[in-house]
N, C-alpha and C positions, 0 to 999 in steps of 0.2 A: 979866338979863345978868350981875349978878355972881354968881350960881349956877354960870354954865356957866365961867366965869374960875375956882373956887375949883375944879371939876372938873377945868377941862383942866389947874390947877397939880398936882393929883393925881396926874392920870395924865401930866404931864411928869415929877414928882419919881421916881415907879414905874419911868418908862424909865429914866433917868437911874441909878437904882438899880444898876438890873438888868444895864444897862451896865458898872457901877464906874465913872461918873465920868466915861468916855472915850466920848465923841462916837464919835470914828473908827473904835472898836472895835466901837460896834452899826453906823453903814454899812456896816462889811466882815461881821459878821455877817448882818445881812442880805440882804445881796447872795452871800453864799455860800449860804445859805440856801433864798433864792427861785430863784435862776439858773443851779444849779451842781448836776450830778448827782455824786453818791460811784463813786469806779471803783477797781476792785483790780485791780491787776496780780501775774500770778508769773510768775517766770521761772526757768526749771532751765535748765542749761547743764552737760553732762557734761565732763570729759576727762581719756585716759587715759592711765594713767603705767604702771609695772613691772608685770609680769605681771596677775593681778585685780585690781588696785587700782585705784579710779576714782574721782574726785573731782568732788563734785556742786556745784558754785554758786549758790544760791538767793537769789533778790532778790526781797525783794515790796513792795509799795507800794498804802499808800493815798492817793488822790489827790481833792484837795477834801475833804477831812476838818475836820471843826467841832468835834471830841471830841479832848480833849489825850492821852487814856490809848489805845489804839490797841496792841492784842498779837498775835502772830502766832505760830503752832506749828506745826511741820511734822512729820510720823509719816511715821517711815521702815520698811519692813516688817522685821518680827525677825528676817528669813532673813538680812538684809543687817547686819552688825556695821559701827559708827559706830567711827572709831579717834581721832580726836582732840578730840571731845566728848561730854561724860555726859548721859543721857540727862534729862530738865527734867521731875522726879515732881510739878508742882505741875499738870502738866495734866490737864485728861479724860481718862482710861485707853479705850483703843483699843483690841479685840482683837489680837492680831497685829501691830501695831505699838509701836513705842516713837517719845516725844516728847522733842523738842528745840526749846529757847526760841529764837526770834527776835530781835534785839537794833536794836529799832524805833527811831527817832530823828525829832523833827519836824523837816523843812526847810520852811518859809512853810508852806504850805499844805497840804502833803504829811508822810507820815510813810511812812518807807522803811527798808530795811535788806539787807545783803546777808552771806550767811554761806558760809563752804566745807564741806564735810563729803566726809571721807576714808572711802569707803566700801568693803567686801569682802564677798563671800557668807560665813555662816559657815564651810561646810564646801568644801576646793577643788575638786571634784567636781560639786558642787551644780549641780544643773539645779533652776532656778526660772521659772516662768511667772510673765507679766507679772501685775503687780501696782501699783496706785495707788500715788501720793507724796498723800499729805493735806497741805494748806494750810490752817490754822482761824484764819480773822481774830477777835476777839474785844475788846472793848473792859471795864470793869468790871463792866457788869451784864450782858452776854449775846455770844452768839454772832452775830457778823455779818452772815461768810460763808465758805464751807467750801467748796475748790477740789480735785478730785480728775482732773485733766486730764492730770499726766503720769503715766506709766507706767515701773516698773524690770524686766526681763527677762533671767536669765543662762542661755546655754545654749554648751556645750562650751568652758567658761572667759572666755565674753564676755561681760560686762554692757552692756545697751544701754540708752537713755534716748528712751522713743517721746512725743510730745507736740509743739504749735506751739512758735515761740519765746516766744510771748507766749500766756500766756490772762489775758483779762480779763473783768469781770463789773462791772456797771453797776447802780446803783438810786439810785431820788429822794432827796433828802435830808429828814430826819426828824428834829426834835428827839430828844437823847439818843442819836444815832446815832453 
């Protein structure tokens, strides 16, 4: 009997560890853990101002998230020139695209962000077929999830934004996720 007391004090001091200290911290880990699926949301939302000028609004969100570092980049196609942010060279290079950082924030549970981006075809003439907006969730060591749902299109000086108002994508949760 005191074998299995010197053990369970083992593996109480181990949890306790691994916790820091905070009881309440491994329940809600837990429980986030066993009960709780990982969901991304994005959202585009166009509209439009003077002549080609269109401004995109991009929100995306991960929801039920267990991981504090949580990064998001979105690749805008190179036909389409970005006017009021530079483009973010610490990403994965994209053919045909250029990347712009996300500016993710934790609220409880969730880690969210919303950004505008002032967008123009390069040339005013340009007829371009539709083409994917990329969404790359990313956390420090890998890629998470990579959303290619809306669509950018300009044709006789009209940029259009084809897509739901929501796409989301769903998976279990996973240590280091």
């Amino acid at each position: 009997m005191k074998k299995f007391w010197i053990i369970f004090g083992w593996i109480a001091v181990g949890i306790f560890l691994q916790f820091k200290f905070n009881v309440l911290y491994g329940i809600v880990f837990m429980e986030n853990l066993n009960f709780h699926d990982r969901t991304y949301y994005v959202s585009i939302k166009m509209s439009p101002t003077d002549e080609s000028l269109r401004v995109l609004q991009v929100h995306t969100m991960v929801h039920h998230s267990l991981g504090p570092d949580y990064f998001a980049n979105v690749y805008i196609p190179e036909q389409y020139k970005v006017l009021n942010k530079e483009p973010y060279l610490g990403a994965e290079a994209v053919p045909g695209y250029k990347a712009y950082n996300m500016g993710m924030k934790r609220k409880y549970r969730d880690v969210l962000s919303t950004e505008d981006f002032i967008i123009a075809p390069m040339e005013k003439d340009m007829e371009i077929s539709s083409t994917p907006i990329l969404v790359d969730f990313l956390n420090l060591n890998q890629s998470l999830h990579k959303d290619d749902t809306y669509r950018l299109a300009t044709t006789k000086q009209n940029t259009r934004l084809e897509g739901p108002e929501v796409a989301e994508a769903t998976y279990p949760q996973q240590l280091d996720m």
